[in-house]
N, C-alpha and C positions, 0 to 999 in steps of 0.2 A: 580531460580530467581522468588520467589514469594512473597518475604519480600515485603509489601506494601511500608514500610521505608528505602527500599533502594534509596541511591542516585542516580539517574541519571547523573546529570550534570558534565560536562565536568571539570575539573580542572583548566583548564587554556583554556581563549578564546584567539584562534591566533589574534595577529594585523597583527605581520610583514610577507611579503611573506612566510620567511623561515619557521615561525614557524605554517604557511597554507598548504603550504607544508606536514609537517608532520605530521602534524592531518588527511591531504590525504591520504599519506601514509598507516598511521596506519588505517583508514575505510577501504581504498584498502585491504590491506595483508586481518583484518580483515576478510573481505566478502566472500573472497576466501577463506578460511578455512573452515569457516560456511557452506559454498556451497558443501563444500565438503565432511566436516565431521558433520556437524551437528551443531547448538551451543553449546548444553549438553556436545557434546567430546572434544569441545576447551578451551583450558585452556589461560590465561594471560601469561604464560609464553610463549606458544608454539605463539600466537599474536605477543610477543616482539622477539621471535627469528625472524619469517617470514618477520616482520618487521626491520630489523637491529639492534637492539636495545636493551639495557639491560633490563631487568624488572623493575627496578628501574626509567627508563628513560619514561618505559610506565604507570606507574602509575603518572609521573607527571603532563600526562596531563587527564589520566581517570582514577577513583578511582576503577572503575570495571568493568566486562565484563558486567555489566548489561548498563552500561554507554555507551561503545562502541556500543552492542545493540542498543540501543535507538539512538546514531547519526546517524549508518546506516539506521534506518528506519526512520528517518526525511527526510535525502537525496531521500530514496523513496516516501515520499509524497508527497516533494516537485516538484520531476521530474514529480512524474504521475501527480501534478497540471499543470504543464506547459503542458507539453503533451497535456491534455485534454483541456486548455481554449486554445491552438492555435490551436485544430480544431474545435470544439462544433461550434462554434458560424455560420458555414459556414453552418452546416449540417441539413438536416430537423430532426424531431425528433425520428423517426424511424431507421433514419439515425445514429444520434448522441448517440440513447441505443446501436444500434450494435458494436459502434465507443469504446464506454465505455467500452462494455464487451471484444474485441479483446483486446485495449491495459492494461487491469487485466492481462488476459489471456499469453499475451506476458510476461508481468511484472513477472508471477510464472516462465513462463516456463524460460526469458532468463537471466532475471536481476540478478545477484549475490547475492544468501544468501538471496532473496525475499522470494522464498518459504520455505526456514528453517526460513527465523525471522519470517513472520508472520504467516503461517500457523499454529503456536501455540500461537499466541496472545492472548488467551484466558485463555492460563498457565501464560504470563507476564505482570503483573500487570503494571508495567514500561510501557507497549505500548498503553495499551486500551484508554489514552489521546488520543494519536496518531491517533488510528485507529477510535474512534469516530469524530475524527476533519476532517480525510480523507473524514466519511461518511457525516455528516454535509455538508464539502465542495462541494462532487457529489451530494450533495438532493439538497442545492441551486440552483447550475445552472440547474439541472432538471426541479427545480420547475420554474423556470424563463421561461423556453421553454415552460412546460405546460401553464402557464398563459399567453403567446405570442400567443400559438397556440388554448389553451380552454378556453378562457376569463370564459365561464356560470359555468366552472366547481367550484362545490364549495371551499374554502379554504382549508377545513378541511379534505375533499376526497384529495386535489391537495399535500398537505404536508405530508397525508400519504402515499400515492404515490411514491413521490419524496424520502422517504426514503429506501420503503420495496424496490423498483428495484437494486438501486445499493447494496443494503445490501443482496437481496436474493443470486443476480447475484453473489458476490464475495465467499458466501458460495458455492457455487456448483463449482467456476471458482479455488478456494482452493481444491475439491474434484478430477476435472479433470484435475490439475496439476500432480497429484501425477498416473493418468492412464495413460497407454501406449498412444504413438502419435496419433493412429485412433479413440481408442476408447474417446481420450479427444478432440479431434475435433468435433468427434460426440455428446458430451455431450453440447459443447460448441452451436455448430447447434440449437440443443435440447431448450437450455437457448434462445436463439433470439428469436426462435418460439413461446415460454411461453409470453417474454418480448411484443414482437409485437400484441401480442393477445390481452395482459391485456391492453397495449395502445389503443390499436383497441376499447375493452369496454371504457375504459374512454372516449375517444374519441366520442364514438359515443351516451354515456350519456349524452355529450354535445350538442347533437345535439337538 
């Protein structure tokens, strides 16, 4: 999946329950595959069996696995937004980086086919929309905190800011998904401490 011109979109947008339903369906089976075997080793066909469904039946609503791809990782951008604007807003800012990095972190380890779709986002062209709109999305509200809490800080510092933390943090939170449980915890520890630090400098540039 690296055709620039492949399709993405969906075939057919559900209205009715039923046919919501089975576009669930079909992300569900999907995910679990992925999760399992990888995207590379899954094929449309083996999606339509796990799903019930002829091949024929699944092509009428996705043109391709690069398509299926792409809903499931909407689905995860959209949950890790909610996730993160119902708590962000409670938490102090030190509070709120560590808050951002645990729920990545959960996102590789628990969420189905998280870490097989995106941990090679970088090979699918189809996602890097995605993944740039995720990152966008986390530097706004960042940068909203920093300006709450370091009014002197300047713009130009506060934006760049606001993007390299969550961008760094998912590069490394991608690396200790894939290490055993102590040693990704440890990495993870590692990341807050980095994070906290370079807040601590901004922060106390503002002073």
């Amino acid at each position: 999946m690296t055709d620039e011109s492949i399709d993405v979109a969906p075939r057919r947008r559900p209205v009715q329950a039923r046919s919501r339903e089975r576009v669930n369906s079909i992300l569900n089976h999907a995910a679990g595959i992925f999760h399992e075997q990888g995207v590379d080793s899954t094929s449309m066909s083996a999606i339509a069996r796990q799903s019930g469904m002829s091949l024929a039946s699944l092509y009428r609503y996705f043109p391709n696995k690069a398509a299926i791809v792409h809903a499931i990782a909407e689905r995860h951008v959209e949950k890790m937004e909610q996730a993160l604007r119902a708590k962000l807003p409670h938490l102090s800012l030190n509070e709120a980086v560590d808050e951002l990095i645990d729920l990545f972190y959960d996102f590789y380890r628990t969420e189905p086919a998280y870490s097989a779709i995106w941990s090679g986002v970088e090979a699918m062209p189809e996602l890097r929309a995605l993944d740039l709109r995720e990152l966008y999305s986390n530097a706004r509200d960042l940068e909203t905190r920093l300006e709450q809490e370091c009014p002197e800080l300047p713009a130009d510092r506060r934006q760049t800011a606001s993007l390299l933390l969550p961008r760094s943090a998912g590069t490394i939170l991608r690396l200790a998904a894939t290490m055993p449980d102590d040693q990704g915890a440890l990495l993870v520890r590692e990341m807050k401490t980095m994070a906290r630090a370079y807040l601590g400098n901004l922060i106390g540039q503002d002073k």
